[in-house]
C-alpha positions as CSV (number, residue, x, y, z in Angstrom):
1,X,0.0,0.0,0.0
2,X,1.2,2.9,-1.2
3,X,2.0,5.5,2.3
4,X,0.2,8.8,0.9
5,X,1.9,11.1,4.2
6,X,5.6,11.5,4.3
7,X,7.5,9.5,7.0
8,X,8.5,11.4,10.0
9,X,10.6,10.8,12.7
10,X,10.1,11.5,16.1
11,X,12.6,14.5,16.0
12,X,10.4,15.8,13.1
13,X,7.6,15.3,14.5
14,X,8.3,17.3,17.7
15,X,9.9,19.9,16.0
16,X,6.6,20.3,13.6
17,X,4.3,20.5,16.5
18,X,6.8,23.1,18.3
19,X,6.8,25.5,14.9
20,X,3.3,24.9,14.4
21,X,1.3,26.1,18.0
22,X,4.0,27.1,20.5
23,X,2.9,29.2,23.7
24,X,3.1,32.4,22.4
25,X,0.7,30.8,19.2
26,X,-1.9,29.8,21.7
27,X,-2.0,33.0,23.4
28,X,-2.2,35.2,20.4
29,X,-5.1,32.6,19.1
30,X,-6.4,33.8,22.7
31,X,-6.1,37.1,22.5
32,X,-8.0,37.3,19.0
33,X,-11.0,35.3,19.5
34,X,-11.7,36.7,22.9
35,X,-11.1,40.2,21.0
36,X,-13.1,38.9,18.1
37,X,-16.2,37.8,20.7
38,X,-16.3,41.1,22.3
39,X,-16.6,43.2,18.8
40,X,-18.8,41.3,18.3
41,X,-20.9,41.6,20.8
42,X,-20.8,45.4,21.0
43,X,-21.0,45.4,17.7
44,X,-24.5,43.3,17.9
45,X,-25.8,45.8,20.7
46,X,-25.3,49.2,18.6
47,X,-26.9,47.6,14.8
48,X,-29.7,45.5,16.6
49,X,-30.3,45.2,20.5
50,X,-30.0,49.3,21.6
51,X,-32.1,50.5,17.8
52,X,-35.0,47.6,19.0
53,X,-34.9,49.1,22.4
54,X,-35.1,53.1,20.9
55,X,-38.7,51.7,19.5
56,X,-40.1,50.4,23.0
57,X,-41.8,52.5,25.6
58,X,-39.8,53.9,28.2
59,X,-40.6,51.4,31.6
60,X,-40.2,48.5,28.9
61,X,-36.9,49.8,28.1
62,X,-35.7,50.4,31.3
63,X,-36.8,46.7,32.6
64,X,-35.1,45.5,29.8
65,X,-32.0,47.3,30.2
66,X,-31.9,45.6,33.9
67,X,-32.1,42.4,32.9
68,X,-29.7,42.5,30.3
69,X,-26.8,44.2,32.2
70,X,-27.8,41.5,35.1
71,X,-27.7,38.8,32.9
72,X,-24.8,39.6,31.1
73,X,-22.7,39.5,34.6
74,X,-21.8,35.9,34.3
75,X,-18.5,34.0,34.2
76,X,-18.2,33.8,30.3
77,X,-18.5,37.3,30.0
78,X,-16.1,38.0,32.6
79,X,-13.7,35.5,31.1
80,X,-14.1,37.0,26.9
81,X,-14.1,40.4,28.3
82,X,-11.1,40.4,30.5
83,X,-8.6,38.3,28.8
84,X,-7.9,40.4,26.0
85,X,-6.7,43.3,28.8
86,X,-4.1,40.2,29.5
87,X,-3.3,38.5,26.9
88,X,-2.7,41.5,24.3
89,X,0.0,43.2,26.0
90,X,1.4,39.7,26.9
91,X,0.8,38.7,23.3
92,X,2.9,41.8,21.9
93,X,5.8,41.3,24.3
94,X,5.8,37.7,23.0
95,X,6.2,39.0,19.8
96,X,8.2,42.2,19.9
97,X,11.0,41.2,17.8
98,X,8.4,40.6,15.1
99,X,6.7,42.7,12.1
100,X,3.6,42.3,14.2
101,X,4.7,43.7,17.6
102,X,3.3,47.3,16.5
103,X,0.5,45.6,15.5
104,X,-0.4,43.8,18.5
105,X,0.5,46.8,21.0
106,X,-1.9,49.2,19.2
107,X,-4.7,46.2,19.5
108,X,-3.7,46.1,22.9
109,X,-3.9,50.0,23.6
110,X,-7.1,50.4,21.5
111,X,-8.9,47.6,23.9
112,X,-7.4,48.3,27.3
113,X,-8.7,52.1,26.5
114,X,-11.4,51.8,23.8
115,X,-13.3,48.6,25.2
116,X,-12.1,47.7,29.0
117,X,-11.4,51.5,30.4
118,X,-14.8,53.0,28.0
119,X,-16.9,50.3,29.8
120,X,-15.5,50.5,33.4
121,X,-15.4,54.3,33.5
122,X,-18.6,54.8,31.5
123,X,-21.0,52.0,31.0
124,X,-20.8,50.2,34.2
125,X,-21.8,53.6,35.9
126,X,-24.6,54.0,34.0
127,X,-25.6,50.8,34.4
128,X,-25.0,50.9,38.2
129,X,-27.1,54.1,38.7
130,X,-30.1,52.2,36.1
131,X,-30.2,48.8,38.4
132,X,-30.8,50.9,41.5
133,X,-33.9,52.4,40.4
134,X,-36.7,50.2,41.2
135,X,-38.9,50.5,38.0
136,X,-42.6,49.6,39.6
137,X,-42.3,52.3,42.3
138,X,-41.4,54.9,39.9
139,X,-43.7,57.3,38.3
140,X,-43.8,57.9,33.9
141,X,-42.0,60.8,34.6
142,X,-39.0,59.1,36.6
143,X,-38.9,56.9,33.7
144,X,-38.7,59.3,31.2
145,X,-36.0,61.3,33.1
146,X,-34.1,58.2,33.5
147,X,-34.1,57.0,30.2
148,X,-33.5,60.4,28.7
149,X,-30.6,60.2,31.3
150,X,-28.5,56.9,30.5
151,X,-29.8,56.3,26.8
152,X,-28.0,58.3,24.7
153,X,-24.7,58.0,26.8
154,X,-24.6,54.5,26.9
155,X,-25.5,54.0,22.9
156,X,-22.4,56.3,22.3
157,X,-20.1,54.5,25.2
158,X,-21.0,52.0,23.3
159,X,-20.3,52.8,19.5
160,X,-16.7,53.5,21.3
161,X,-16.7,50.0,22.1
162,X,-17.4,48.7,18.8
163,X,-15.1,50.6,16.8
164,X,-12.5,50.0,19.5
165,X,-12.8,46.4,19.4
166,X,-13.3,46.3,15.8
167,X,-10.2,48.2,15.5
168,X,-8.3,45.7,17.9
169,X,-9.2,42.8,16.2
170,X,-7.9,44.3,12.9
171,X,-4.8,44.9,14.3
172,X,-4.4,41.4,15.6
173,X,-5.3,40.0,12.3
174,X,-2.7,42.1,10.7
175,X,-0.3,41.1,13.4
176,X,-0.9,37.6,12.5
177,X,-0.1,38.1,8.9
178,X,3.3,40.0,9.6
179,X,4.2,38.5,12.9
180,X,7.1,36.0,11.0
181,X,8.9,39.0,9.7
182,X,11.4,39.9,11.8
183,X,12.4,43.9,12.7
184,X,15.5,45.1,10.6
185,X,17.5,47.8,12.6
């Protein structure tokens, strides 16, 4: 029978699988579908969850704006959200002798500032101030002020978000295409 893969050796075998996914492979493979997850998501929020919501009335907006930010507080989202902050500067030190080191640090910069710092400093506030108000006590005008509070705010926060991440996630990609070329002094 005719062998239709080439013969390797053990050496050659080991050395294939150490060129092909080393440490600093996994991590960047990390780092870019986390990133990738979390444009994602903001991306889904500002072309389809927050323009749904503009249409509703204001307590049904509010009541759903409470349940998604609780809902979203979960271990998965913690774990996509934060390991970008991480793994991208990690990921760029990794790589800094590399075409893709430039690359990776401005990914890195753009979500540490554009997604993580955007959402601690803004969003999370917002949404903090919006879980404390206890909806079925409140009259239509506290719902109205409330809303004409937070909405327009957050929806910007987030188009920050999305172009950040979006941005990031470019700049990985690129990163991976150019990460084998090494820096000439």
């Amino acid at each position: 029978m005719k062998r239709l893969l080439p013969a390797y050796g053990m050496h050659e075998l080991i050395k294939l699988k150490t060129n092909s996914m080393n440490t600093s492979s996994i991590l960047l493979m990390l780092s870019g579908i986390t990133t990738a997850l979390m444009a994602g998501l903001f991306f889904s929020w500002s072309v389809a969850v927050m323009p749904g919501l503009s249409l509703v009335h204001n307590d049904q907006y509010l009541a759903v704006m409470q349940a998604m930010n609780r809902a979203i507080q979960n271990p998965l989202f913690l774990i996509c959200f934060m390991l970008p902050v991480a793994l991208l500067p990690l990921v760029a030190y990794h790589y800094c002798h590399t075409g893709g080191f430039v690359w990776l640090l401005v990914a890195a910069v753009l979500y540490v500032a554009g997604v993580f710092l955007v959402t601690m400093i803004g969003n999370v506030p917002i949404n903090d101030r919006l879980d404390k108000m206890h909806l079925t006590l409140s009259t239509a005008d506290d719902l109205h002020a409330m809303r004409m509070r937070i909405e327009n705010t957050w929806v910007w926060l987030n188009y920050i978000r999305t172009v950040a991440a979006v941005a990031a996630i470019i700049c990985v990609l690129y990163a991976c295409m150019v990460k084998g070329q090494a820096i000439t002094h």
